[in-house]
N, C-alpha and C positions, 0 to 999 in steps of 0.2 A: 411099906406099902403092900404087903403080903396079904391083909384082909379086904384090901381095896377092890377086886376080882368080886368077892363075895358080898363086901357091902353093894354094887352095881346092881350085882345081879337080883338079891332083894329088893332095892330101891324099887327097880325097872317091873317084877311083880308085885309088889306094892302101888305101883300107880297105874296097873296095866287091871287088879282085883279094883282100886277103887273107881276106874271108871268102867268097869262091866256092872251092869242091872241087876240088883241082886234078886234072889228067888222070889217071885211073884210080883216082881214088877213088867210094867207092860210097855211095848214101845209103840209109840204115836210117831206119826210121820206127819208133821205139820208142812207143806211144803218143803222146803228144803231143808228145813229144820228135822232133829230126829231128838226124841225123848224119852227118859225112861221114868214112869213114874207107876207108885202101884198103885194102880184102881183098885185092888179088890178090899184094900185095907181104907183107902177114900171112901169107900162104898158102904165098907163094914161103917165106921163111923157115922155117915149121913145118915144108914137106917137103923141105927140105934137113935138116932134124935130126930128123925123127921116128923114124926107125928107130933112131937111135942111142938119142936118149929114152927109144923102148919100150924097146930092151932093156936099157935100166938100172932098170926096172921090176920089183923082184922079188913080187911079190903081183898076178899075173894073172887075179886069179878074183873081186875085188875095183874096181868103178870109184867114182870120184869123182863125176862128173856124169850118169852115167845109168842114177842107182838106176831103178826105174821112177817113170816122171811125173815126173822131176827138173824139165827143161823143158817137155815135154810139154803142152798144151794150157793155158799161160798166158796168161792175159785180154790183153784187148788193153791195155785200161788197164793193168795191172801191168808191162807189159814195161818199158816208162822204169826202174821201180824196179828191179825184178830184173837187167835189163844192169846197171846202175851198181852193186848191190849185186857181180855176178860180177865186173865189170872192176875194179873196189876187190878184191875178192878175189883175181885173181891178180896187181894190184899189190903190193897190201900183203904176200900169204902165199907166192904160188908164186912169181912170178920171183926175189924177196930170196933163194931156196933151192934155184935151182938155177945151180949152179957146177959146172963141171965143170974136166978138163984139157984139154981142148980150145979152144983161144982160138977156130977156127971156129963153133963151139957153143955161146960164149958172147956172142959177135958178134952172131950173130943174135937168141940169147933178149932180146940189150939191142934190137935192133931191135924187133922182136917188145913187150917192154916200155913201149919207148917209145910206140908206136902206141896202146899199152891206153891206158898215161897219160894222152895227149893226149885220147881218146873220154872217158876215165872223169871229165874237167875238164872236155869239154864238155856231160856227161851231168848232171855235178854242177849245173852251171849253168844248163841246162833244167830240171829239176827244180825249183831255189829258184825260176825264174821263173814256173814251170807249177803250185807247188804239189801236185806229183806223192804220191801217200802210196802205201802197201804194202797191197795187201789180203792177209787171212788166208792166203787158197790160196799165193801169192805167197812171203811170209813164211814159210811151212813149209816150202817146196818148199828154199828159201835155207839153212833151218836143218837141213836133210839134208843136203844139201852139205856145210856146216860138219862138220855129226856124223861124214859119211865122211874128210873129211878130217883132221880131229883122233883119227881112231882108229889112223890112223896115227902111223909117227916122222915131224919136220917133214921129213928131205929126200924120204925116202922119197915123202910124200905131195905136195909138190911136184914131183916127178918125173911122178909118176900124174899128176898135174892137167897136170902140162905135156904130156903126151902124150897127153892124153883132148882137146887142143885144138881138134881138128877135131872135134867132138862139139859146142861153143860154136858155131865160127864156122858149121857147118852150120846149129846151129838157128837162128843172128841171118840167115843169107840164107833161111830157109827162108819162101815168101807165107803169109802170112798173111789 
């Protein structure tokens, strides 16, 4: 048992490195929840392909995310919920639906997706431990979202949502 001391003590820096933020990542304080995800590499990816996005956007008079109030002035408590309820959203709904011909285009949206994932697991996992719930305002603000975006065809409205992106990532840096 002589290397047992040193195996420990690696172990215990080894899981102490894999949950510190690595370099350029940024921490969000969703209510109670606290996260670390890198915006600037979210950001790098969305404007390398927004333009393209937009313009495969045929219903420009219509957004996804910022009916009015969508995000707009949500509690501090509610936000844990609401991010996890959005990044489940364009897990599950937008990224699945946007494919394109462009392999650079879709490189990234998998970039881009993957990031969600990774917040939206550790969003999930605050919540069960924080006991996080939905208040009403919260909840509707959600179920407008939903409504915009089911009034669409699916690609169509994944398309929208993927290009309303910086409309999200603004309001998750935006102080609170």
């Amino acid at each position: 048992m002589r290397g047992s001391p040193s195996f420990l003590c690696l172990l215990s820096v080894s899981c102490w490195v894999n949950l510190m933020p690595t370099a350029g990542d940024k921490i969000f304080h969703f209510g109670a929840c606290r996260v670390s995800m890198s915006m600037a590499e979210v950001r790098a990816g969305f404007t390398a392909i927004k333009a393209n996005i937009q313009s495969r956007d045929p219903i420009r008079t219509l957004s996804i995310l910022s009916h009015p109030q969508s995000l707009h002035k949500v509690k501090s408590s509610d936000r844990c919920c609401i991010t996890h309820h959005l990044f489940t959203f364009y897990v599950d709904k937008v990224f699945k639906h946007c494919r394109t011909e462009d392999s650079f285009v879709n490189r990234k949206i998998s970039s881009i997706a993957n990031s969600f994932l990774s917040v939206r697991r550790k969003l999930g996992q605050c919540r069960e431990q924080n006991n996080c719930m939905c208040g009403e305002e919260s909840t509707e603000k959600f179920k407008q979202i939903l409504a915009n975006y089911e009034g669409l065809n699916v690609t169509s409205a994944a398309m929208k949502s993927l290009g309303e992106l910086d409309i999200l990532l603004d309001w998750m840096e935006k102080p609170r």
